[in-house]
C-alpha positions in Angstrom: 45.6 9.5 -19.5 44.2 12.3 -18.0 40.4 11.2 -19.7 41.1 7.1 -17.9 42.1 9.0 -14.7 38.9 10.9 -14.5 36.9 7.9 -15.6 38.3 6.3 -12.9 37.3 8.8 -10.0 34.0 8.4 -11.7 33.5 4.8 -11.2 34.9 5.0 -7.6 32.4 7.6 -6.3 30.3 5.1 -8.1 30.7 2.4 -5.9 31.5 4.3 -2.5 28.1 5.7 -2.9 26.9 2.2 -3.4 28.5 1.7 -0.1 26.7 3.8 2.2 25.0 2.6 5.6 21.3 1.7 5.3 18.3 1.9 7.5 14.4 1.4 6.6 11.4 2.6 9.0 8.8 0.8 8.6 5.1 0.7 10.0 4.9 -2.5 12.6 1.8 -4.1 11.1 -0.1 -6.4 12.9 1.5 -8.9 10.6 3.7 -10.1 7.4 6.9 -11.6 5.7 9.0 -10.1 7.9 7.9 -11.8 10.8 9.9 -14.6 9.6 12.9 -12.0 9.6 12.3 -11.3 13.0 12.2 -14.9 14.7 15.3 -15.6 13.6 17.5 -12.1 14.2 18.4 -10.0 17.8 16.0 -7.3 18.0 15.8 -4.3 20.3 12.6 -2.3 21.7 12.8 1.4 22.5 10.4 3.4 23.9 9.1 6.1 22.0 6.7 9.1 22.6 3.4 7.8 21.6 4.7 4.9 20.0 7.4 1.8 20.5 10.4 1.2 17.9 11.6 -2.6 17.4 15.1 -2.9 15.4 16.1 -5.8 13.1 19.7 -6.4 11.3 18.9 -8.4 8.0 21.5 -9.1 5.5 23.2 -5.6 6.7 20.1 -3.5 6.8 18.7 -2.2 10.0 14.7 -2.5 9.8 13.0 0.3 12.4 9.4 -1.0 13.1 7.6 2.0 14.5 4.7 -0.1 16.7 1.2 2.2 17.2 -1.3 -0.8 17.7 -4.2 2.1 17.8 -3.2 3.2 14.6 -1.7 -0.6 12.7 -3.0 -3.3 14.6 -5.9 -4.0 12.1 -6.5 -6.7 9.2 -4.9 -5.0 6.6 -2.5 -2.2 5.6 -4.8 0.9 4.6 -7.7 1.5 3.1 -9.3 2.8 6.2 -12.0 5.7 7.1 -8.6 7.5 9.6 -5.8 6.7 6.6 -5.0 10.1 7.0 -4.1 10.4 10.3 -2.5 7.1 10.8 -0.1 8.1 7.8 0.1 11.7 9.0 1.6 10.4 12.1 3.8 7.8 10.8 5.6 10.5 8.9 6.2 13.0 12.0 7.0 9.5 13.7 9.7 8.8 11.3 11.7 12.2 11.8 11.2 12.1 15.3 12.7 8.6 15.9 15.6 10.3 14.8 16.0 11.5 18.5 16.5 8.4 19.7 19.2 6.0 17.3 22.3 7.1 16.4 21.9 7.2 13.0 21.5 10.5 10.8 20.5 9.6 6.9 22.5 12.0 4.3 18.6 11.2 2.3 15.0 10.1 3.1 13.8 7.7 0.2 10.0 8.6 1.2 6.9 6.4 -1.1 4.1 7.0 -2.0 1.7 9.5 -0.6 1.1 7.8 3.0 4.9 8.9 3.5 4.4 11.9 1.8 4.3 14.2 4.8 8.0 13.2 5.7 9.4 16.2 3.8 6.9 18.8 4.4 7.7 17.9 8.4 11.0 17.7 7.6 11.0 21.5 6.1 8.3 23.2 8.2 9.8 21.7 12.3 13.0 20.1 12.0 15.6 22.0 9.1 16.7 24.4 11.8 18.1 21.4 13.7 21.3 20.5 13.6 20.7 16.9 13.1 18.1 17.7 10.3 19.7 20.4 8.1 21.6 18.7 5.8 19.3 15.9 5.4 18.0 15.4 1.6 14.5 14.0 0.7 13.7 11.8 -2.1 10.2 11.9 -3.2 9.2 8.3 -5.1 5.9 7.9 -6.6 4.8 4.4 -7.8 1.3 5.4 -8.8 0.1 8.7 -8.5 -3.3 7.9 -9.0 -3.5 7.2 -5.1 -2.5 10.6 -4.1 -3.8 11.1 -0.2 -6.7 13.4 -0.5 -8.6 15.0 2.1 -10.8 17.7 3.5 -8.9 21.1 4.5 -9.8 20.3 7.8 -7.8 17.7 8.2 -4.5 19.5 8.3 -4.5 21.9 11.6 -6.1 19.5 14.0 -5.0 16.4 12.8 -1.8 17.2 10.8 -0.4 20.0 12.6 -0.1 22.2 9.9 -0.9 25.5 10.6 -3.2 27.7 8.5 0.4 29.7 7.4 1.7 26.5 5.7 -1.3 25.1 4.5 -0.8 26.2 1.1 2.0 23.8 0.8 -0.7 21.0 0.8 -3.2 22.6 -0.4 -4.6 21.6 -4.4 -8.0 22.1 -6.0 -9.8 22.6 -2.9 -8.7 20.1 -0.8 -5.0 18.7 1.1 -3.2 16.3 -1.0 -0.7 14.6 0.5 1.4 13.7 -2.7 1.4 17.9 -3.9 3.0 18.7 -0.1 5.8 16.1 -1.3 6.2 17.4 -5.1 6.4 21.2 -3.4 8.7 20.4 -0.7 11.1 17.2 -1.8 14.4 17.8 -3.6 13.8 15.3 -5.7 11.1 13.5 -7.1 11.5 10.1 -8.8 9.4 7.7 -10.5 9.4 3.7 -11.6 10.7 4.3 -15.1 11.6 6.8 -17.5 8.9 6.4 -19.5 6.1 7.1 -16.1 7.9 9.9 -15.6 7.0 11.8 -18.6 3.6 9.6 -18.9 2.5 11.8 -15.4 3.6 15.4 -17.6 0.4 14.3 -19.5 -2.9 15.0 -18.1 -4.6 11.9 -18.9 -2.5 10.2 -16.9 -1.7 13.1 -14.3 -5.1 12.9 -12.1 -4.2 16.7 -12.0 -1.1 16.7 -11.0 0.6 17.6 -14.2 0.4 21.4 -14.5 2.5 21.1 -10.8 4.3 18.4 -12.2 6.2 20.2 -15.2 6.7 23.4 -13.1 9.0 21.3 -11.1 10.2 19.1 -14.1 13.6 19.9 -13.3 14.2 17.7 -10.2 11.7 15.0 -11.9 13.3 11.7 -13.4 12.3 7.9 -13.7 14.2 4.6 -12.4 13.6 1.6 -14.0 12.7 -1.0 -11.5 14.1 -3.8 -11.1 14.0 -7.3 -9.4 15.7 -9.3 -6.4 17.3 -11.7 -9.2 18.2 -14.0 -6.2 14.7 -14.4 -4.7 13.5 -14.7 -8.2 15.9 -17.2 -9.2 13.3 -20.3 -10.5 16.5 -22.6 -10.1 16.6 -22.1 -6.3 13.0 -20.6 -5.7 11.7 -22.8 -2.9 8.2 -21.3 -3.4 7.4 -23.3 -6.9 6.8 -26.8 -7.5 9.9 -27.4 -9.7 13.1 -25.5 -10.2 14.7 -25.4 -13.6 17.0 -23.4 -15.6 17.9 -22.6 -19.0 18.9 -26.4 -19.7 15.1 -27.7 -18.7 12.9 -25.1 -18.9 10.0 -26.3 -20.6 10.2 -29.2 -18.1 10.1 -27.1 -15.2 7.3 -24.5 -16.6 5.1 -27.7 -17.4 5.4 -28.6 -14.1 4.9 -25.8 -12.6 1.9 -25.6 -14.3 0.2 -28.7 -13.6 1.1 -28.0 -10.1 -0.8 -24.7 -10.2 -3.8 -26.6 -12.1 -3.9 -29.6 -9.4 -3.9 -26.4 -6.8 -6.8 -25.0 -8.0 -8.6 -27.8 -9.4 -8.5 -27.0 -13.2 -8.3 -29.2 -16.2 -4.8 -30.7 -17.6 -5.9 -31.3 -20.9 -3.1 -28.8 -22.4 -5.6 -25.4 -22.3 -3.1 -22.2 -21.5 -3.3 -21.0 -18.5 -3.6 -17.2 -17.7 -2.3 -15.6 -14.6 -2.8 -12.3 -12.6 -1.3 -10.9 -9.5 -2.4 -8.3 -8.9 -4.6 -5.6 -7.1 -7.9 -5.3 -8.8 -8.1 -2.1 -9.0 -9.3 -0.1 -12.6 -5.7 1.6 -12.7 -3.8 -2.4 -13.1 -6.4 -2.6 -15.8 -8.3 -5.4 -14.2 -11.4 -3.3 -15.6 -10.1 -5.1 -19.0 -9.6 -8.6 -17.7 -13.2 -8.7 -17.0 -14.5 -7.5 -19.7 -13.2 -10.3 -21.8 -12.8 -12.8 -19.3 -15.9 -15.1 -20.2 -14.8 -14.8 -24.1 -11.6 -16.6 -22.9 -13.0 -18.8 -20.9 -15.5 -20.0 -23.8 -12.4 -20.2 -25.9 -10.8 -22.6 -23.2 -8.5 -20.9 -21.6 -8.2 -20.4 -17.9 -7.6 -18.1 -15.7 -6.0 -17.6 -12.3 -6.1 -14.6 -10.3 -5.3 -13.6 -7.2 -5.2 -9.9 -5.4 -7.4 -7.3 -3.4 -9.7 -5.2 -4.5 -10.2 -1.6 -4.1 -11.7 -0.2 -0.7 -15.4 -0.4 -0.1 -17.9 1.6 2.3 -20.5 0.6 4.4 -23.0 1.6 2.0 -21.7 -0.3 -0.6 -21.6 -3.4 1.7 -25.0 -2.4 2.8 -26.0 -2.6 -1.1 -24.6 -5.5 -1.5 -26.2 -7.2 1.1 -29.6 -5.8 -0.2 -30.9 -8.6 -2.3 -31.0 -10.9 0.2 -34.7 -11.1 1.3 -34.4 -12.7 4.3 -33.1 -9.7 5.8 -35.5 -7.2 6.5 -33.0 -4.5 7.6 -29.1 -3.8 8.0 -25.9 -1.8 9.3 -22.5 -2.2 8.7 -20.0 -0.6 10.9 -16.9 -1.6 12.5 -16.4 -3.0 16.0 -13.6 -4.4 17.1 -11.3 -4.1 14.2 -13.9 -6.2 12.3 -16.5 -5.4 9.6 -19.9 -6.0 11.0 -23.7 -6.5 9.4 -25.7 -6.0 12.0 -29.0 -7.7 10.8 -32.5 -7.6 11.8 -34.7 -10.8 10.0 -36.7 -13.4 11.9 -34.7 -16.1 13.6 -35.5 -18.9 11.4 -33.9 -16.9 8.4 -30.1 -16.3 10.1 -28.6 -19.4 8.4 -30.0 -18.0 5.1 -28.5 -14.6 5.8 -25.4 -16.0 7.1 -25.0 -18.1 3.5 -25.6 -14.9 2.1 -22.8 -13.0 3.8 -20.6 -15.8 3.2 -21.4 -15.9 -0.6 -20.7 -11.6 -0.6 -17.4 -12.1 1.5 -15.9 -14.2 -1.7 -15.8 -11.3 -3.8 -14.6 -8.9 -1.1 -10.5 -9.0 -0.1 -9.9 -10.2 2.7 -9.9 -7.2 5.0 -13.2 -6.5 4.1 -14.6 -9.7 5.0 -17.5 -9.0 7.3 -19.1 -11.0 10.4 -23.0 -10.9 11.1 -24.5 -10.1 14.7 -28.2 -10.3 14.6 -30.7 -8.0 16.4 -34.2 -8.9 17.2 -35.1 -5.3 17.8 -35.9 -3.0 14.7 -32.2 -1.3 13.9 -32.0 2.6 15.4 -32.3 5.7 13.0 -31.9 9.2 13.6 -34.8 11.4 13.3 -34.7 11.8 9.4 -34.9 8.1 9.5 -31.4 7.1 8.8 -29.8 4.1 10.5 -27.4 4.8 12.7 -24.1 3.4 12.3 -22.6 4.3 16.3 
């Protein structure tokens, strides 16, 4: 009796915990899904130092969009030269919007290393704080390849981290973001079980795993897991046909043809492969290229769709190089854009502007770049460089 009544108290501290209030911060992008969201539900704006903070209620969740348009307003999430700072201040932002709602979290859920900074903040300025000092941090990391490196000299002038505290970020000779977290969170969790001992391991570490199994003890995985609602293909509006168990192979026939009529391929029964996905080396898009004309030759196709991995201006400016109509060429960023500045005779720009449009289909998106042309040699410094100011 005595073992059922314990059982009991078990399962209901289960389910009051399940029952606790909610609230996500959240960079306001210059765009996304949740604009949808926010169309249809009241929304307040506050006033913020250095920043403005719009609320949204959905489905009992209160959504704090922290609005920096210096830092946000761009095509695209990260990926930029000033990732850093922008994250940098989006985690002191977090803890200082505190101030101003009337809500104090038992736990920060922080992820990934551009929130990283939340509980190094959190420990170093605010745990002597009333409001702060029983506040819990949860450390998640999804891929800890991306860990939020930089030059020491990012951390006093930008960061605000003195040269006392450094160490905290501080790893193999430069700040890391993601070791401030592991040092400073009280717990660290993962995507599954299995990544969480998979990171113990140095070849899948990126040098994090000697740090990693000194603080083993507050490590642990989570599987993930899926919105089986929004996922539902019987009620997904987002697919051509919705089926169930009953008519399955119906439905995923459909589906199919639908997604072969999208993207012009033939219905003559091949299989059809599919990737979403970043294509990136660590999703193991490295792979899918390296067989991907075998399959097609075998008759299979493929369909992929995702982003690829940032890329400099030198990189662009390499891949821009075989072009011989242009004689010579910058790329830098104005106005929130990627720009080739180009120098070639005028009766070449439409051949270097079919050039740039063929480059920009194998860039993402927010790497797409526009062309301004100059007449005028471009400027170089006087060890002959171009100048990208």
């Amino acid at each position: 009796m005595k073992k059922q009544e314990q059982k009991n108290k078990t399962v209901f501290h289960a389910v009051a915990a399940l029952l606790a209030v909610l609230a996500v911060v959240l960079v306001l992008y210059g765009g996304g899904r949740w604009l949808e969201k926010r169309a249809e539900k009241p929304e307040t704006r506050t006033q913020l130092p250095q920043a403005d903070q719009e609320t949204v209620e959905v489905d009992g969740v209160t959504y704090y969009f922290l609005d920096n348009e210096y830092y946000f307003k761009r095509r695209g999430l990260y990926g930029f030269y000033d990732d850093g700072e922008r994250f940098a201040f989006f985690s002191r932002a977090v803890l200082e919007t505190l101030f101003y709602i009337d809500f104090t979290p038992d736990i920060i859920n922080c992820n990934d290393w551009q929130t990283a900074l939340v509980p190094v903040y959190l420990n170093l300025y605010y745990r002597h704080l009333d409001k702060f000092n029983r506040i819990k941090t949860i450390f998640t990391i999804h891929n800890i390849a991306y860990q939020g490196k930089y030059g020491t000299d990012i951390l006093e002038d930008t960061c605000g981290i003195g040269r006392r505290d450094q160490h905290i970020v501080e790893y193999d000779g430069c700040a890391n973001f993601m070791k401030g977290a592991i040092e400073t969170a009280d717990k660290i969790t993962t995507v599954s079980p299995t990544y969480a001992q998979e990171i113990l391991d140095p070849w899948f570490s990126y040098g994090l795993d000697a740090l990693l199994r000194e603080k083993q003890y507050k490590l642990c995985g989570i599987l993930n897991g899926i919105d089986t609602e929004a996922n539902d293909p019987a009620t997904d509006p987002h697919i051509a046909f919705n089926y169930d168990v009953n008519n399955f192979e119906e439905g995923k026939a459909k589906c199919k043809e639908a997604l072969q009529d999208k993207f012009g391929l033939d219905k003559d029964g091949s299989p059809v492969f599919a990737m979403v996905s970043r294509m990136v080396g660590m999703k193991g898009f490295d792979l899918v290229q390296s067989v991907a004309d075998g399959l097609v030759d075998r008759g299979i196709e493929l369909v992929i769709l995702g982003s690829g991995e940032n890329v400099s201006p030198e990189e662009l400016e390499k891949l821009l190089a075989p072009c011989a109509a242009i004689r010579e060429c910058r790329v830098c960023e104005r106005n929130q854009r990627i720009c080739a500045v180009v120098c070639c005779e005028a009766d070449q720009q439409d051949a270097v502007r079919d050039f740039v449009t063929k480059v920009n289909r194998t860039l993402p998106l927010y790497k797409h770049m526009v062309v301004e042309f100059s007449a005028q040699p471009l400027p170089r410094n006087a060890a002959g460089k171009l100048l990208r100011s």
